[in-house]
C-alpha positions in Angstrom: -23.6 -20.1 4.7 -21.3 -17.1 5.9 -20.2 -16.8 2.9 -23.5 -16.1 0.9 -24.6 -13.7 4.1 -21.4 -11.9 3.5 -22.1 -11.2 -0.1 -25.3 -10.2 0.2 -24.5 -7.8 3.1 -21.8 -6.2 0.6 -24.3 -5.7 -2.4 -27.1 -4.3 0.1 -24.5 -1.9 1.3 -23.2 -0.8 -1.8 -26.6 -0.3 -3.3 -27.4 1.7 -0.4 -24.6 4.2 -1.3 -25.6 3.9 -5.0 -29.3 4.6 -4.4 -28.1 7.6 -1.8 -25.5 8.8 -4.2 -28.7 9.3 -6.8 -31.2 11.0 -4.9 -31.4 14.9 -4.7 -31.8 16.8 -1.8 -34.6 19.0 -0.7 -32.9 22.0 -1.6 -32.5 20.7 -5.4 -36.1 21.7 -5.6 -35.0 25.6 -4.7 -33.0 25.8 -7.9 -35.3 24.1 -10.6 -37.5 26.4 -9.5 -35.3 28.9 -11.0 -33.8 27.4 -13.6 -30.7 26.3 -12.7 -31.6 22.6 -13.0 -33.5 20.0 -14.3 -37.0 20.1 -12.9 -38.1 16.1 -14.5 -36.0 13.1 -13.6 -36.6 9.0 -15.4 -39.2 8.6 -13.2 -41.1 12.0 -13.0 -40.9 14.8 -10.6 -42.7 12.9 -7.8 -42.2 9.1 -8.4 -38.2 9.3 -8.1 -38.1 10.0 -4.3 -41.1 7.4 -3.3 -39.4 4.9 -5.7 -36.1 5.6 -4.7 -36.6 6.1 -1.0 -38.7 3.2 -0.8 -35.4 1.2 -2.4 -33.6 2.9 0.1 -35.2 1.6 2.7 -35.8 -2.1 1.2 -31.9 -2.9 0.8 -31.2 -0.8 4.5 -33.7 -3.6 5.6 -31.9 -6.3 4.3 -28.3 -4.4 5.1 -29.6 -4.8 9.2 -31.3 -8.3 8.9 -27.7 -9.4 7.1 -25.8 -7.6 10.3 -27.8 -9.2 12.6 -27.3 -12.7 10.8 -23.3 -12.1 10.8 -23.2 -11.5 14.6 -25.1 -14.6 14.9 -23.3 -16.6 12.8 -19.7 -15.5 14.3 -21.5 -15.9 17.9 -21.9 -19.9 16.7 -18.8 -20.4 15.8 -16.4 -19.9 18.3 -16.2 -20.4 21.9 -15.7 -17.1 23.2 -11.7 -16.8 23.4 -9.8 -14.4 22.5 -7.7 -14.6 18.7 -4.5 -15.6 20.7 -6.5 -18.7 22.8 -5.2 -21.4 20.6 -1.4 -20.1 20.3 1.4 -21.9 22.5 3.5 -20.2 24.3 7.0 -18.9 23.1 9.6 -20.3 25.1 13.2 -20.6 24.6 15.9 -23.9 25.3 17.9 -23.8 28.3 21.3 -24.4 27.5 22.7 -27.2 30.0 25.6 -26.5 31.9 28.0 -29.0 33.0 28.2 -29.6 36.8 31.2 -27.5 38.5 31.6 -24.9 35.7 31.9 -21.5 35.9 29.3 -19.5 34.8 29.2 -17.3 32.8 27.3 -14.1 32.6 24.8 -13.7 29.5 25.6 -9.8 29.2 29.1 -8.5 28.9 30.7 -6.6 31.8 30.6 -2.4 31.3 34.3 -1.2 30.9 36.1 -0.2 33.8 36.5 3.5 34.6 39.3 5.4 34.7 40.3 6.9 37.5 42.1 10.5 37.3 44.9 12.1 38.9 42.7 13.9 41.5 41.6 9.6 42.4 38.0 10.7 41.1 37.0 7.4 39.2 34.2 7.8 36.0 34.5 10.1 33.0 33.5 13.9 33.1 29.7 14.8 32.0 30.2 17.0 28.6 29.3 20.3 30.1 26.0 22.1 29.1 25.6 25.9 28.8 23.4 26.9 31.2 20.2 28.5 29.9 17.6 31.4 31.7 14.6 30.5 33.4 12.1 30.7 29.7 14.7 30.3 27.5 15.2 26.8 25.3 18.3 25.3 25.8 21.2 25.8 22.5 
């Protein structure tokens, strides 16, 4: 059933687009008048906007009544959760560890710092020109 709603909603739309796509605007009527197009259409000068409009606004019916049919449809069908409801949780294995061992860290240790001759421990920041208030750094 969602299926043939679904189609249907996607021929209505796209013949709204075709039947849109084919229609002239008012100001198409300014430049007949002059000469610079054509003044008759297939289904006279009149008849194409009340036939065309009026197919317009047939398959714009049925676009909304086939909207209104998919939002009840997908109300129906679920229960109201959200897309991730039904997945189980991720979780990972705890490795066992035997009674009375060490343990052992996850993460490696950072490397020590070297201390230098003035006793300061920790490497020296690269230095940074300093730049004027304004001014982007180099």
């Amino acid at each position: 059933m969602d299926l043939v709603v679904l189609i249907v909603h996607v021929l209505a739309a796209a013949g709204i687009i075709g039947l849109v796509l084919v229609q002239h605007g008012k100001g198409a009527d300014v430049g007949a008048a002059f000469g610079t197009g054509s003044a008759g259409s297939v289904f006279g000068s009149a008849g194409s906007a009340n036939f065309l409009s009026r197919m317009t606004a047939g398959l714009a019916l049925v676009f909304f009544l086939t909207s209104i049919g998919l939002t009840f449809l997908s109300s129906k069908r679920g229960s109201g959760k959200g897309v991730m409801a039904d997945q189980p949780a991720v979780t990972q294995p705890v490795p066992d560890k035997a009674p009375g061992a060490a343990s052992v860290p996850d993460v490696p240790a950072a490397p020590a710092a070297k201390s230098d001759a003035g006793g300061k421990t920790g490497a020296a920041a690269p230095a940074v020109p300093a730049s004027k208030p304004g001014e982007a750094p180099k």
